[in-house]
N, CA, C and O atoms as a GROMACS GRO file, in nm:
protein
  396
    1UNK      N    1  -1.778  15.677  11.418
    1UNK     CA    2  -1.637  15.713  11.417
    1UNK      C    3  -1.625  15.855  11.471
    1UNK      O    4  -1.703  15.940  11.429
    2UNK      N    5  -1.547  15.880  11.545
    2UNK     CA    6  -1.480  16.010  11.613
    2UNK      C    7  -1.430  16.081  11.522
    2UNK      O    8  -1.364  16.049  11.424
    3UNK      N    9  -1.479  16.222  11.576
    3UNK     CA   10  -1.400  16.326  11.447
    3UNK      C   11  -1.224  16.308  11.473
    3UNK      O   12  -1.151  16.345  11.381
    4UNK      N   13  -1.177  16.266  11.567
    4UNK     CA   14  -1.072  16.316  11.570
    4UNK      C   15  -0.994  16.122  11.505
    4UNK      O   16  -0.879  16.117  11.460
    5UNK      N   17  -1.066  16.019  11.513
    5UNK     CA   18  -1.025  15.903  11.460
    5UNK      C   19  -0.978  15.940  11.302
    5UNK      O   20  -0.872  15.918  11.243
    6UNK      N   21  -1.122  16.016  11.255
    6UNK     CA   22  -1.140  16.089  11.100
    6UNK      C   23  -1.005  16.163  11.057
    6UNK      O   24  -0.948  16.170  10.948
    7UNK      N   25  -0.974  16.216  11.183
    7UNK     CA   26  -0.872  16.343  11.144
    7UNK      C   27  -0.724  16.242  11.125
    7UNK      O   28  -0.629  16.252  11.047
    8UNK      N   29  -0.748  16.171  11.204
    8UNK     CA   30  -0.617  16.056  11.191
    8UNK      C   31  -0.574  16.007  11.069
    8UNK      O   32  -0.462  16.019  11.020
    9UNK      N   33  -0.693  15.938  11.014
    9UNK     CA   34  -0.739  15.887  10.904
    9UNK      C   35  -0.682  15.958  10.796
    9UNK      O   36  -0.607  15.899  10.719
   10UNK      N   37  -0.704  16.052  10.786
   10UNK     CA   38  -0.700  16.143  10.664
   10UNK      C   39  -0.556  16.229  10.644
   10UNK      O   40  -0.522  16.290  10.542
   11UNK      N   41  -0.478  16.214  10.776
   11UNK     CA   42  -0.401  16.257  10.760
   11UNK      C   43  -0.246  16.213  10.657
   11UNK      O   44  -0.237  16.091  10.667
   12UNK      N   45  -0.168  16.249  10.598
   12UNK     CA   46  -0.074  16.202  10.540
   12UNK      C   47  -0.008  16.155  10.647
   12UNK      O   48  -0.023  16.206  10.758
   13UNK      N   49   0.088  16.034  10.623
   13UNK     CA   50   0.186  15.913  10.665
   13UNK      C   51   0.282  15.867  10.639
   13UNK      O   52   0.297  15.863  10.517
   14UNK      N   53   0.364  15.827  10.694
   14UNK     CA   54   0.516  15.736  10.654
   14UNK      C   55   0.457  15.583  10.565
   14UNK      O   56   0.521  15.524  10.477
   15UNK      N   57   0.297  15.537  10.627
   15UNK     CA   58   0.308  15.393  10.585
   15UNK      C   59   0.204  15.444  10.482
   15UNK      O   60   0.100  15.380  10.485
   16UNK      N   61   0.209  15.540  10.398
   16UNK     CA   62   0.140  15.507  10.296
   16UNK      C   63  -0.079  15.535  10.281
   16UNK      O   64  -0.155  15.527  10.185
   17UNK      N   65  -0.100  15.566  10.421
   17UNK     CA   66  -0.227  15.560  10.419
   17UNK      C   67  -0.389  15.682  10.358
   17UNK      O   68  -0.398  15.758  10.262
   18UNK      N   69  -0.431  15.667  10.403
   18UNK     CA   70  -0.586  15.762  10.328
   18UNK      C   71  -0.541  15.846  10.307
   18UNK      O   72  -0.553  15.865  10.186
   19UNK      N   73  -0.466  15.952  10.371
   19UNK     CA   74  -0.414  16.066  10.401
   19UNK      C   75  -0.349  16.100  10.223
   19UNK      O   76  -0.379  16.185  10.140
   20UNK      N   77  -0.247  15.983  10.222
   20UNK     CA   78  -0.150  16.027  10.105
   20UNK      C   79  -0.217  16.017   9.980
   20UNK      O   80  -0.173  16.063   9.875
   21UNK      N   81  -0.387  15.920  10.001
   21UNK     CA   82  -0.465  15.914   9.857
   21UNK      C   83  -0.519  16.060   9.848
   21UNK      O   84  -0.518  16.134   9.749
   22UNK      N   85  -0.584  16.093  10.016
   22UNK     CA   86  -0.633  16.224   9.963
   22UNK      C   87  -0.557  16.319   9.939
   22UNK      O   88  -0.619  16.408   9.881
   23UNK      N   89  -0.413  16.351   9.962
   23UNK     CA   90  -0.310  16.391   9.916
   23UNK      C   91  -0.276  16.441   9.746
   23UNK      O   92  -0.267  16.552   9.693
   24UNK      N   93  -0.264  16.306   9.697
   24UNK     CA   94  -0.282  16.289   9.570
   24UNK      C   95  -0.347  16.336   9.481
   24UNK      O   96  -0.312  16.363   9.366
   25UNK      N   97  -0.512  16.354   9.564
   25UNK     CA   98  -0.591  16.364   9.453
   25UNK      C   99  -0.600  16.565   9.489
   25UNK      O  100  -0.641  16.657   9.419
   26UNK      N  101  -0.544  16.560   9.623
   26UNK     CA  102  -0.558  16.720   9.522
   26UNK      C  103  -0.468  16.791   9.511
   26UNK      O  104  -0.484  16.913   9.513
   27UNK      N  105  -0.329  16.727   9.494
   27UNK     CA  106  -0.251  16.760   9.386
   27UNK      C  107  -0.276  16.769   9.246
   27UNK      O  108  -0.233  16.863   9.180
   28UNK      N  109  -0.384  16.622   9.168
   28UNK     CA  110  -0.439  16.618   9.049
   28UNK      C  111  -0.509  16.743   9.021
   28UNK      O  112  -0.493  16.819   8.926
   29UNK      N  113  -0.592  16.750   9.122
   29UNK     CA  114  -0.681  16.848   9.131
   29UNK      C  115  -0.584  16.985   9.105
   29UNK      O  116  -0.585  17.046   8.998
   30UNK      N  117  -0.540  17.006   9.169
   30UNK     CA  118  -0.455  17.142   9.132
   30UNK      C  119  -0.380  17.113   8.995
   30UNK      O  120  -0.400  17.207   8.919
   31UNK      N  121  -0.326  17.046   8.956
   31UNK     CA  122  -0.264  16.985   8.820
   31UNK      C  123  -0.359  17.050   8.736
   31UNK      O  124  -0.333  17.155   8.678
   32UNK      N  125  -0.488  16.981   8.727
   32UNK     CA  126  -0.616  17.063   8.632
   32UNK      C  127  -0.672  17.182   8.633
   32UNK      O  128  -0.751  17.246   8.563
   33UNK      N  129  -0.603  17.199   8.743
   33UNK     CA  130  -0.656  17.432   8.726
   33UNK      C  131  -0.556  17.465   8.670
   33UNK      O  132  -0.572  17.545   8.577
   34UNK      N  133  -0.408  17.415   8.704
   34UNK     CA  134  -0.306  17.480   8.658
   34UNK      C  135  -0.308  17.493   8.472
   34UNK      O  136  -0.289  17.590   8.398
   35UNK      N  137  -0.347  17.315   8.437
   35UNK     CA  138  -0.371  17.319   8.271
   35UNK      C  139  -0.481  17.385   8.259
   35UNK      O  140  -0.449  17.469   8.175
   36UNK      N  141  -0.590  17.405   8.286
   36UNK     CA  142  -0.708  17.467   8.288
   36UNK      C  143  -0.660  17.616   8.258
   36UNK      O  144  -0.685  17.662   8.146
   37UNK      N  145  -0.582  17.705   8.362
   37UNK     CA  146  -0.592  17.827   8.344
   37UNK      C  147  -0.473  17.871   8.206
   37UNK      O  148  -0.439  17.985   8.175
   38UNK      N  149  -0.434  17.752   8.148
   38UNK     CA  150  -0.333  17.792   8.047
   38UNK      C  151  -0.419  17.782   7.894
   38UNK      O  152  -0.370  17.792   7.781
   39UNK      N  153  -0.512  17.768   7.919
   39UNK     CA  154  -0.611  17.736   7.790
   39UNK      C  155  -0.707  17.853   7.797
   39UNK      O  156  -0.779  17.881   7.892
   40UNK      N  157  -0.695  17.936   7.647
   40UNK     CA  158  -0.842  18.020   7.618
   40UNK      C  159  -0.966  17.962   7.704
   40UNK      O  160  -1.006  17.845   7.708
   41UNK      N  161  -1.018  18.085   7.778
   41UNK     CA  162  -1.154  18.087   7.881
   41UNK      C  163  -1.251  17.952   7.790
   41UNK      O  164  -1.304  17.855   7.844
   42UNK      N  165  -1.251  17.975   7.691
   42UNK     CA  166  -1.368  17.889   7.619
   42UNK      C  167  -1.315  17.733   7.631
   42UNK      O  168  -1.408  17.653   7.643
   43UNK      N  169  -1.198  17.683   7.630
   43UNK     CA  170  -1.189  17.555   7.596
   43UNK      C  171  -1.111  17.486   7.761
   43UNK      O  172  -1.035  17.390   7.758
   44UNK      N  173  -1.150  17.559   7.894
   44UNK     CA  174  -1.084  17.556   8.030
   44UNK      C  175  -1.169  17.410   8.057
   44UNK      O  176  -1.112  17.327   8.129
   45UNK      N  177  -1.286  17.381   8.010
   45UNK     CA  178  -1.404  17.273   8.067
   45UNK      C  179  -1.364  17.168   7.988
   45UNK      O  180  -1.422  17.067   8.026
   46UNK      N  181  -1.301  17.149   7.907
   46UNK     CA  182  -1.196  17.048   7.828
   46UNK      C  183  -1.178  16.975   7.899
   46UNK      O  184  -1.236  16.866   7.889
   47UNK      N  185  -1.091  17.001   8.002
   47UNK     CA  186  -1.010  16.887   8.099
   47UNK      C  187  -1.099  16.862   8.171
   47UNK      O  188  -1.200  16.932   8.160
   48UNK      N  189  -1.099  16.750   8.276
   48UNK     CA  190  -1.189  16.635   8.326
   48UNK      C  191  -1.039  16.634   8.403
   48UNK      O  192  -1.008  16.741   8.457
   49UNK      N  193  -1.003  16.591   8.407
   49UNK     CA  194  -0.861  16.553   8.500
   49UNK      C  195  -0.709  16.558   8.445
   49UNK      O  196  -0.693  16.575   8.324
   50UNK      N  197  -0.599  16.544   8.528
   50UNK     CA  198  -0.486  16.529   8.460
   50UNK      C  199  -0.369  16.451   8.560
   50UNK      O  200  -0.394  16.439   8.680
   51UNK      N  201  -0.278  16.414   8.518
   51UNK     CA  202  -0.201  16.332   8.597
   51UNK      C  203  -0.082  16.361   8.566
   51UNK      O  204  -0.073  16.446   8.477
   52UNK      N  205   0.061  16.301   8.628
   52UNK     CA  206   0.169  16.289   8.538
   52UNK      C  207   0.236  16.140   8.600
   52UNK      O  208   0.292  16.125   8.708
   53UNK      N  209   0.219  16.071   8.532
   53UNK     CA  210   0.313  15.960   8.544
   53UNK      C  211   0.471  15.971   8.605
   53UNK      O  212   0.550  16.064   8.596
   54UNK      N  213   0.487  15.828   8.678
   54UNK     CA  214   0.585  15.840   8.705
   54UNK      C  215   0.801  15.879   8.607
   54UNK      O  216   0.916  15.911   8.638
   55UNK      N  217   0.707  15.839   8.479
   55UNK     CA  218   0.805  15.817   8.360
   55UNK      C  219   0.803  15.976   8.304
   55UNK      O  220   0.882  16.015   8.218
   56UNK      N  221   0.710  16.056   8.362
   56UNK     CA  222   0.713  16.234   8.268
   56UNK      C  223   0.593  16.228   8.198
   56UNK      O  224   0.574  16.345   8.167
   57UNK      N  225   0.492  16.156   8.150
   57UNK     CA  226   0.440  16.138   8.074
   57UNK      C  227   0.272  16.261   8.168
   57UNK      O  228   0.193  16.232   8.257
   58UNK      N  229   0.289  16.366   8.098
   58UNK     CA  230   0.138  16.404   8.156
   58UNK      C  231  -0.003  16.371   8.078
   58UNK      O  232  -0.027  16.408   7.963
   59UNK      N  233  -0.095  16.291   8.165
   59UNK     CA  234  -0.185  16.268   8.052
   59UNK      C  235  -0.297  16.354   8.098
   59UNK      O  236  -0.310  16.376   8.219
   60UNK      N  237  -0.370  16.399   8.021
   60UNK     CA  238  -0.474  16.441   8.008
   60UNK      C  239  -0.601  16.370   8.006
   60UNK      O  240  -0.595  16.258   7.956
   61UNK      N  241  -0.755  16.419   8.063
   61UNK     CA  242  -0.893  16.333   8.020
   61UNK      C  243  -0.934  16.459   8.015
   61UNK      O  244  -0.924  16.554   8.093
   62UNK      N  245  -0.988  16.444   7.897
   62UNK     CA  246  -1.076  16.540   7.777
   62UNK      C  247  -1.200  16.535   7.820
   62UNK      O  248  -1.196  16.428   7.880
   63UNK      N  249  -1.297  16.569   7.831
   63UNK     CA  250  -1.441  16.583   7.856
   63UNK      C  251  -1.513  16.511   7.762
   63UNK      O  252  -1.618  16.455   7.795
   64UNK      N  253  -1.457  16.504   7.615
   64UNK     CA  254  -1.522  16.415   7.547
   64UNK      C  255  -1.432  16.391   7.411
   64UNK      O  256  -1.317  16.429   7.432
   65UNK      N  257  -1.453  16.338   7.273
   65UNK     CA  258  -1.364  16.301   7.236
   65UNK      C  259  -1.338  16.426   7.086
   65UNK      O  260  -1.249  16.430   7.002
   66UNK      N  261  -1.446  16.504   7.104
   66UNK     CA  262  -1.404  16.591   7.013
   66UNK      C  263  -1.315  16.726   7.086
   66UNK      O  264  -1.231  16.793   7.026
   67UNK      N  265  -1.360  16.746   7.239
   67UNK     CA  266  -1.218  16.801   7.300
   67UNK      C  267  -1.114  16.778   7.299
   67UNK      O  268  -1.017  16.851   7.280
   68UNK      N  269  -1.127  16.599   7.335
   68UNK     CA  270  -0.947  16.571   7.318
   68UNK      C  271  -0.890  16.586   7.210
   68UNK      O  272  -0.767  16.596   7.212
   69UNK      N  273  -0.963  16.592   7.080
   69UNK     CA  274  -0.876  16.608   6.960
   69UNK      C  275  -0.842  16.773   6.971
   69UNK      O  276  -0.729  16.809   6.938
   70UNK      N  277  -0.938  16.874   7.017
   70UNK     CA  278  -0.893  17.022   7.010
   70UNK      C  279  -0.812  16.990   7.100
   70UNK      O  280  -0.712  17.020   7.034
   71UNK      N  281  -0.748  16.937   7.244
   71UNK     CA  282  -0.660  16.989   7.309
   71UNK      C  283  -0.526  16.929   7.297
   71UNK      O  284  -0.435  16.962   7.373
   72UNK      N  285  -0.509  16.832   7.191
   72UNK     CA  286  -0.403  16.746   7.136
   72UNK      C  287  -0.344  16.899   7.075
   72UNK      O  288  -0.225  16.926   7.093
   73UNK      N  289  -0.389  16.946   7.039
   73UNK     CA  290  -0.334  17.114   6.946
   73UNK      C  291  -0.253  17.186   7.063
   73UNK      O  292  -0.147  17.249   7.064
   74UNK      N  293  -0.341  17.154   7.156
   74UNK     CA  294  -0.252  17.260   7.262
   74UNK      C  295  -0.138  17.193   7.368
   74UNK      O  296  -0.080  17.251   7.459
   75UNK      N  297  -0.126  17.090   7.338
   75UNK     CA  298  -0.029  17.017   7.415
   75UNK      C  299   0.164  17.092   7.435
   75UNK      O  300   0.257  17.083   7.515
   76UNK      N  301   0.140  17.148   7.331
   76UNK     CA  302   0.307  17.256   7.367
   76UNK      C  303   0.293  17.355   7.527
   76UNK      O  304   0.363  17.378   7.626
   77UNK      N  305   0.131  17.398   7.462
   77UNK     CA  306   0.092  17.486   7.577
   77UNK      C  307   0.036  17.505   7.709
   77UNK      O  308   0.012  17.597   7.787
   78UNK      N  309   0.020  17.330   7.698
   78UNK     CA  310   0.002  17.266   7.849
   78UNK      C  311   0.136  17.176   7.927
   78UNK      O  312   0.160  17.130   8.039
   79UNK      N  313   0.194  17.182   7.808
   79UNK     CA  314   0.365  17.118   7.875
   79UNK      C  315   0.413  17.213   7.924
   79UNK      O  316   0.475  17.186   8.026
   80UNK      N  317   0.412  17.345   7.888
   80UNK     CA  318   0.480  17.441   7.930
   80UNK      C  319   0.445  17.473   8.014
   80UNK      O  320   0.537  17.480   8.096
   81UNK      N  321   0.296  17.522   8.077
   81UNK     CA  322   0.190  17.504   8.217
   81UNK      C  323   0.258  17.447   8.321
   81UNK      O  324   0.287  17.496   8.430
   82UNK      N  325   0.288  17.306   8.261
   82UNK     CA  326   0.316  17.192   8.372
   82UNK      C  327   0.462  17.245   8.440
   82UNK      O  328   0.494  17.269   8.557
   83UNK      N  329   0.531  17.252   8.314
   83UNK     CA  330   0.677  17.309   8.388
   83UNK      C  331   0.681  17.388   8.430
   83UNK      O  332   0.745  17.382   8.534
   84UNK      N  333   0.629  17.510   8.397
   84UNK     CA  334   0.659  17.610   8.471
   84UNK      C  335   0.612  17.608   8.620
   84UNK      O  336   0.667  17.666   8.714
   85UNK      N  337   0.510  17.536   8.625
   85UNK     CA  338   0.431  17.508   8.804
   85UNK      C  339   0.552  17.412   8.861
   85UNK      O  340   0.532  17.385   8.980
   86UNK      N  341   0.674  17.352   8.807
   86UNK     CA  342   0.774  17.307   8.825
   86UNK      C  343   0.747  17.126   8.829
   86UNK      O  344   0.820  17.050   8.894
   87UNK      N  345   0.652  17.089   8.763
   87UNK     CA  346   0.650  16.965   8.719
   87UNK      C  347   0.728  16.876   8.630
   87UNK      O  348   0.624  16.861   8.567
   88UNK      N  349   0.818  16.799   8.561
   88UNK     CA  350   0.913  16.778   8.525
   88UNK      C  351   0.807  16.627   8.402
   88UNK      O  352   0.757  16.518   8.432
   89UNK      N  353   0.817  16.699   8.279
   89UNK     CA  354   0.700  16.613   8.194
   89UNK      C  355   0.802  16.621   8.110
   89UNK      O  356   0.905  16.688   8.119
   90UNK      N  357   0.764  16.543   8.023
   90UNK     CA  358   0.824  16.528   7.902
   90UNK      C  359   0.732  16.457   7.798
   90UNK      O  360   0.813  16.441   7.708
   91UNK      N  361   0.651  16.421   7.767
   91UNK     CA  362   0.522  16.415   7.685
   91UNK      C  363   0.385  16.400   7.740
   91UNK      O  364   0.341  16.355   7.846
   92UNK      N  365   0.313  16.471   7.595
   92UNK     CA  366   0.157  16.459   7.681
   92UNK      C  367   0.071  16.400   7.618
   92UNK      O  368   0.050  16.420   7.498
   93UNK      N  369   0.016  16.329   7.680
   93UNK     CA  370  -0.115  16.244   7.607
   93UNK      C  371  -0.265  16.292   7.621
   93UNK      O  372  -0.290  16.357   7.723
   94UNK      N  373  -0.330  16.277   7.564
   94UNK     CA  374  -0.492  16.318   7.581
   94UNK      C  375  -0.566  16.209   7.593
   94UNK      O  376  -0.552  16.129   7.501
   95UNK      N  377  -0.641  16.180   7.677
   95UNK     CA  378  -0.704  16.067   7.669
   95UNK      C  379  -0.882  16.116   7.732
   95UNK      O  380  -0.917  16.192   7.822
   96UNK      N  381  -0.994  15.991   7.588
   96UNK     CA  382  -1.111  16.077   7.666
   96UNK      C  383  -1.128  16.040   7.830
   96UNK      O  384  -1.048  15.961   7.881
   97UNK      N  385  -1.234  16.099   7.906
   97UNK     CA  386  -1.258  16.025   7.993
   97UNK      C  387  -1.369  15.984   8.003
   97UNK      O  388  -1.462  16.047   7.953
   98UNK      N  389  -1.389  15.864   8.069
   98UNK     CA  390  -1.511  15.758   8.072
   98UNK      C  391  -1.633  15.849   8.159
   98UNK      O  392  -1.630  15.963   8.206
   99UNK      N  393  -1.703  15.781   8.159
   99UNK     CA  394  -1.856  15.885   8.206
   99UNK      C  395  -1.895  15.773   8.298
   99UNK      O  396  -1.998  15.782   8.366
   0.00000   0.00000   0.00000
């Protein structure tokens, strides 16, 4: 494959294609620095990922399952994260994530 087929590929689209998955994912990706940098230095490796549903719902994946119960505590302080980066949530869930 041609670098420049690649570059096609990857680019965002009207019909939906590679572009808008890789799109997506680093929006997520930025989603999780943003909750990341709103959490004490010690508990930043917590998150594993984060999302927000189409309904407001931001969920969280915990690193493991005794994180997700510490970061269920901080959920005021990662809603507020979210909004202020101008994300529009309205509850948050923690969920572990699978390995």
């Amino acid at each position: 494959m041609s670098l420049k087929s690649l570059e096609n590929l990857l680019k965002t689209s009207q019909d939906k294609g590679l572009g808008d998955v890789v799109q997506r994912a680093r929006d997520m990706g930025d989603l999780a620095q943003i909750l990341q940098d709103a959490l004490p230095e010690s508990q930043r490796h917590a998150i594993s990922a984060a999302n927000i549903r189409d309904d407001g719902d931001l969920v969280i994946l915990a690193s493991s399952s005794a994180w997700a119960s510490r970061l269920r505590y901080e959920e005021d302080a990662l809603l507020a994260a979210a909004r202020a980066a101008g994300h529009s949530v309205s509850r948050c869930s923690v969920r572990v994530a699978r390995n």
